[in-house]
N, C-alpha and C positions, 0 to 999 in steps of 0.2 A: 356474676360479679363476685370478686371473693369478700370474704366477711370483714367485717372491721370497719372503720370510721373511714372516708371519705371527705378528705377535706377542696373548698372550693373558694376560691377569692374572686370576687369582680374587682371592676376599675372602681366602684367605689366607695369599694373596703369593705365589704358585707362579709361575711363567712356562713357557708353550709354545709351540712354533713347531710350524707345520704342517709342516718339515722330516722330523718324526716322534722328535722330540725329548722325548716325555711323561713320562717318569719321575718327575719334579717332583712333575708334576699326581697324577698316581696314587697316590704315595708322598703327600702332602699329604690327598687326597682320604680316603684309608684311613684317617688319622687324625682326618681331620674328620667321617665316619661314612659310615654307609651309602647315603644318597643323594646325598653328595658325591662320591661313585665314581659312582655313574651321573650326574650334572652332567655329571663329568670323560670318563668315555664320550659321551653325547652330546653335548660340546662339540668332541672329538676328531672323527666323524664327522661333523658338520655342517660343520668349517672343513674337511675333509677334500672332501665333495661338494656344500660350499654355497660363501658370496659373504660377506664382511665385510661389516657394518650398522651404519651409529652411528642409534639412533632420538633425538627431540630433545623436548622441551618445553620450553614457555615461557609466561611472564605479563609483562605490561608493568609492574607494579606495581601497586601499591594508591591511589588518587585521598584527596587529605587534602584536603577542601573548608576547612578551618581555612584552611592554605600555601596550596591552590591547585595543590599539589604532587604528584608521582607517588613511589611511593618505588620504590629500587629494583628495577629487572626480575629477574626469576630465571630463571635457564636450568638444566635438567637432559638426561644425556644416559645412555643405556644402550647400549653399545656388544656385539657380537655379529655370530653369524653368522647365515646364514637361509637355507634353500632352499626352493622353492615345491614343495607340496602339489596333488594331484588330489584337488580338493572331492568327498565322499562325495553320499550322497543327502541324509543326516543334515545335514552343511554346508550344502547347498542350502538345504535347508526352515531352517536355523537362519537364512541371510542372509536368505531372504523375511522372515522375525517381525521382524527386526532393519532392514526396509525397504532391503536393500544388492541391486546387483541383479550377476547375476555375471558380465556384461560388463565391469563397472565394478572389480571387484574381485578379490585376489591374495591367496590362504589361504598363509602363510606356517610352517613350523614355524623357530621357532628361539629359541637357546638361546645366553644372556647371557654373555659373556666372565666377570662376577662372579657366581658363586654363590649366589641368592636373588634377582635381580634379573629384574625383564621389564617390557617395555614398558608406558607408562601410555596409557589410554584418551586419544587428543585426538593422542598425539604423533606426530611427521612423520617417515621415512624417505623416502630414495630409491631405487626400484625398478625393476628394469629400464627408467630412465631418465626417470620421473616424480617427485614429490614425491606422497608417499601418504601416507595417514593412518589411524590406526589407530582400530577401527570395531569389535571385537570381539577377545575373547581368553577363551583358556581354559587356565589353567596347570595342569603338572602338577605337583603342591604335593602330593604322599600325608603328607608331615608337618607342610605349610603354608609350607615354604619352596619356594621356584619351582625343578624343575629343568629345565623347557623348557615353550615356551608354543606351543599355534598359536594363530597373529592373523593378523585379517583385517584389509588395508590396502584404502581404495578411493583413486582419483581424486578 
């Protein structure tokens, strides 16, 4: 990871730097419950041995054949850390069913700067120096909110 300050926001409102500044986080996290402690843990260790991620989405608008018109584009972005994963056997055979093949592709775990948040299926990161696109995901959600996801990005 490169040097310098790392900065990180939850949903609610905490700030951390990879400095090893967490107190925030943790003290925030314990009151927002129990899975927001492990969010705050694995968000700690990821920015810790991973790489800062903005993932992105986009639609150009909606076509109004009335106007002629597009309406506005919408951009979403989920910002996080990520470090790459050694696909199991189990990955393997999941990217075969899923037609990915794994030349082409980079199991990711990672885990969203805001708290309940992970990447949407379609959306584009950049990875070790390509633009990839996210092709599968599995969050771990034990109460249905996301506290880290691995995704698969391909080429």
């Amino acid at each position: 990871m490169a040097m310098g300050t790392v900065w990180a926001s939850g949903a609610w409102g905490a700030s951390a730097w990879a400095d090893g500044s967490w107190a925030d986080v943790e003290a925030e996290a314990a009151y927002a419950g129990a899975y927001a402690a492990e969010h705050a843990s694995a968000l700690r260790d990821v920015c810790a041995a991973g790489y800062a991620v903005t993932f992105s989405t986009g639609t150009p608008g909606t076509y109004d054949a009335a106007t002629g018109t597009f309406t506005t584009p919408t951009t979403g972005t989920v910002l996080g850390f990520a470090m790459r994963k050694i696909p199991t056997q189990a990955d393997l055979d999941r990217f075969r069913q899923r037609g990915l093949t794994e030349d082409k592709t980079a199991l990711l775990l990672v885990v969203a700067s805001t708290y309940g948040e992970h990447p949407a299926m379609g959306a584009t990161v950049t990875w070790e120096g390509e633009t990839m696109t996210v092709r599968d995901r599995r969050p771990l959600s034990p109460d249905g909110v996301v506290i880290k996801s691995d995704i698969a990005v391909c080429r």
